[in-house]
C-alpha positions as CSV (number, residue, x, y, z in Angstrom):
1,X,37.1,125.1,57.0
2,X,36.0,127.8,55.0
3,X,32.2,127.0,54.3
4,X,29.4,129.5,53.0
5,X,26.6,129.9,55.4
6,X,23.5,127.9,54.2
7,X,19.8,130.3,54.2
8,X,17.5,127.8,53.1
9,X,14.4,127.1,55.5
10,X,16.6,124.3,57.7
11,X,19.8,126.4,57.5
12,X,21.0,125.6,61.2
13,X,20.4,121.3,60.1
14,X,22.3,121.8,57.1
15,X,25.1,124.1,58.3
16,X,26.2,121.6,61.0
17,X,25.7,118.8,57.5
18,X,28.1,120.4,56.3
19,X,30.7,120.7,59.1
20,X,30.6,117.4,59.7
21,X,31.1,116.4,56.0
22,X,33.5,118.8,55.7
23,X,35.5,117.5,59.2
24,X,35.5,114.3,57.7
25,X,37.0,116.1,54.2
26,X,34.6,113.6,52.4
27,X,32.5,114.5,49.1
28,X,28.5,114.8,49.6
29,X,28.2,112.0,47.6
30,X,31.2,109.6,49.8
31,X,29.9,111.0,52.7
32,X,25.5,109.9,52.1
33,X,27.5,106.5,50.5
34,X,29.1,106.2,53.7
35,X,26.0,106.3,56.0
36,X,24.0,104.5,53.4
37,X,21.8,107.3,53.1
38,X,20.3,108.6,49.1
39,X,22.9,110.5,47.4
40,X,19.8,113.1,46.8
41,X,18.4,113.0,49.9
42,X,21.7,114.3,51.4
43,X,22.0,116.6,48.9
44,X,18.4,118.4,49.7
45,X,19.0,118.0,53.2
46,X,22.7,120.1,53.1
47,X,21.1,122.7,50.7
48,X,19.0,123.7,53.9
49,X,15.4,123.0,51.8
50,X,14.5,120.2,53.3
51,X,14.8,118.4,57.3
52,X,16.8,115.9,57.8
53,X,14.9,112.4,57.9
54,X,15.1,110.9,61.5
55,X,16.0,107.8,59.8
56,X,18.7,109.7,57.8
57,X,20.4,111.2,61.2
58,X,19.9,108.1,62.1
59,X,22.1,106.9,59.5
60,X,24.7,109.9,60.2
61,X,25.0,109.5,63.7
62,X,25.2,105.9,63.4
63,X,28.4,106.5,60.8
64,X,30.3,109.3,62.1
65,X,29.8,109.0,65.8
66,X,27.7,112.6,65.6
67,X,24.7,112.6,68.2
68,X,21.1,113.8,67.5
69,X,21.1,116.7,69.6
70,X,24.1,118.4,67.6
71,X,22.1,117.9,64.0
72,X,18.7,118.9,65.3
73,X,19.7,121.4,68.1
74,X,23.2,122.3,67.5
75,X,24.6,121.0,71.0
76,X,28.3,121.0,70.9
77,X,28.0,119.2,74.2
78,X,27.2,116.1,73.0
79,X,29.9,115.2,70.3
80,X,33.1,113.6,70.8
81,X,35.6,116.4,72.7
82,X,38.4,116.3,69.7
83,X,35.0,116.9,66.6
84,X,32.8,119.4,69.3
85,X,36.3,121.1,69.6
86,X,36.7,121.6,65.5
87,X,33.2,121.8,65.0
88,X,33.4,124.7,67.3
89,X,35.9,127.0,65.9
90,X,34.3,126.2,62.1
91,X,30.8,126.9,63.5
92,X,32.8,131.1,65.0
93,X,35.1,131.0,61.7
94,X,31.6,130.7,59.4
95,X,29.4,133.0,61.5
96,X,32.8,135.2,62.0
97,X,32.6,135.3,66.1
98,X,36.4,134.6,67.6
99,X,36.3,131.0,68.3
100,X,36.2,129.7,71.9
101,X,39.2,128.8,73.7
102,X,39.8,125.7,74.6
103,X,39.9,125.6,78.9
């Protein structure tokens, strides 16, 4: 996963977006189709300019299995042990940190 770091004012939100699109190795577009969420909503939500709907994560988590805690807060914790695993190294590998080994 080689992903540029989002700045906008919700960068953290649309970072981990964009992870989890990019785990699934789905277009923006497939992957708001997919958890029948607006193809422009998504899009302003992974650009990191505007939050995330709680309907909308809603929608995500709902779809891909993704809890709320890892789009609001980030916890790695809470997501499936094979997705927090690649989520994990992606997350090191786009803030270049040396990703965690798996114990």
């Amino acid at each position: 996963m080689n992903l540029k770091q989002v700045e906008g004012r919700h960068a953290g939100i649309a970072n981990r977006l964009r992870l989890i699109r990019d785990y699934y190795q789905l277009s923006s577009k497939d992957f708001a189709q997919q958890a029948d969420v607006s193809i422009k909503s998504y899009s302003q939500w992974e650009s990191g300019d505007f939050r995330i709907s709680i309907d909308g994560a809603l929608s995500i988590c709902a779809r891909y299995g993704i809890a709320l805690d890892y789009i609001y807060l980030g916890r790695i914790d809470t997501l499936p042990l094979a997705l927090g695993l690649s989520l994990k190294d992606a997350e090191a590998i786009a803030t270049k940190k040396a990703p965690i080994p798996a114990e």
